[in-house]
C-alpha positions in Angstrom: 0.0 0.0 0.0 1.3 3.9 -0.7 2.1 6.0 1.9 0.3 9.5 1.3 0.7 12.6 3.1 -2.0 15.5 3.8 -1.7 18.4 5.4 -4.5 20.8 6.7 -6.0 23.3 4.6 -6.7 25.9 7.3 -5.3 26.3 10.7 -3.4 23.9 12.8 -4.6 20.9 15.1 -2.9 19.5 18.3 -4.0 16.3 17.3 -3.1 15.4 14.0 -0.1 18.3 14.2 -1.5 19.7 11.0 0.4 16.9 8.7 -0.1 13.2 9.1 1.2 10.3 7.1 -1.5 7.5 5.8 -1.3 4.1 4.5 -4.0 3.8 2.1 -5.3 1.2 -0.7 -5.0 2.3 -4.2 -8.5 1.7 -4.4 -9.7 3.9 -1.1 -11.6 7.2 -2.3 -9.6 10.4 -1.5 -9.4 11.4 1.8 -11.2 14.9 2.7 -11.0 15.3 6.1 -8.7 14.4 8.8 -9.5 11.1 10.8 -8.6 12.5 14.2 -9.8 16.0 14.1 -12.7 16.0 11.2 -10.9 19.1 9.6 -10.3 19.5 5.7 -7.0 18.3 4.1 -5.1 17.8 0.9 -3.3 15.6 -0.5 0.8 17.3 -1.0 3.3 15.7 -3.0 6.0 13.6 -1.4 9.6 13.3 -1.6 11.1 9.9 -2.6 14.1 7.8 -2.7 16.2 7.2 -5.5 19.1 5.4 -6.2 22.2 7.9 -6.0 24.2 7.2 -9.3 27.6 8.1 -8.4 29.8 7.5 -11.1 29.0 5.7 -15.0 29.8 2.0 -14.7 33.0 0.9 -16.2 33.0 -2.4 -18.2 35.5 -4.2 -15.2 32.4 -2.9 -12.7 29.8 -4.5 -15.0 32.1 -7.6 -15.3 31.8 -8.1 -11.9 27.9 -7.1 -11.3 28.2 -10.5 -13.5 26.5 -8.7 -17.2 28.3 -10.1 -20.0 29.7 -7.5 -22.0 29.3 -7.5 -26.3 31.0 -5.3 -28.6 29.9 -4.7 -31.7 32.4 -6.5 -35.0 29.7 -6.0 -38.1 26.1 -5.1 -38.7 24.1 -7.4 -36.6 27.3 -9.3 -34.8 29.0 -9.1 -31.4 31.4 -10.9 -29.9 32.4 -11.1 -25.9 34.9 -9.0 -24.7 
């Protein structure tokens, strides 16, 4: 299930802290109000993790990740380096 994150629309709450985190089905209908203290919300977008890329793979680092490496001798052939 995603994890979606709301934050008030007016005002603040002691309850919820005016921004909560949900697990939710894809298939739930949107939330429009807060579960804890009834007021409106919206949906805001959230920040993800991505794999940092930190340098282009060489063909030794391939090699060793265990991806078998072609090179290109004619139209349509290859042969293993």
């Amino acid at each position: 299930m995603p994890i979606y994150e709301y934050e008030l629309k007016l005002g603040d709450c002691k309850v919820c802290g005016g921004k909560f985190t949900l697990r939710r089905p894809l298939s739930a209908a949107e939330l429009t109000h807060c579960p804890a203290c009834k007021k409106p919300v919206r949906k805001i977008i959230s920040t993800f993790n991505s794999p940092i890329k930190l340098k282009p793979l060489s063909f030794s680092d391939a090699k060793k990740a265990g991806f078998t490496i072609l090179k290109k001798t004619g139209k349509g052939e290859y042969e293993r380096q």
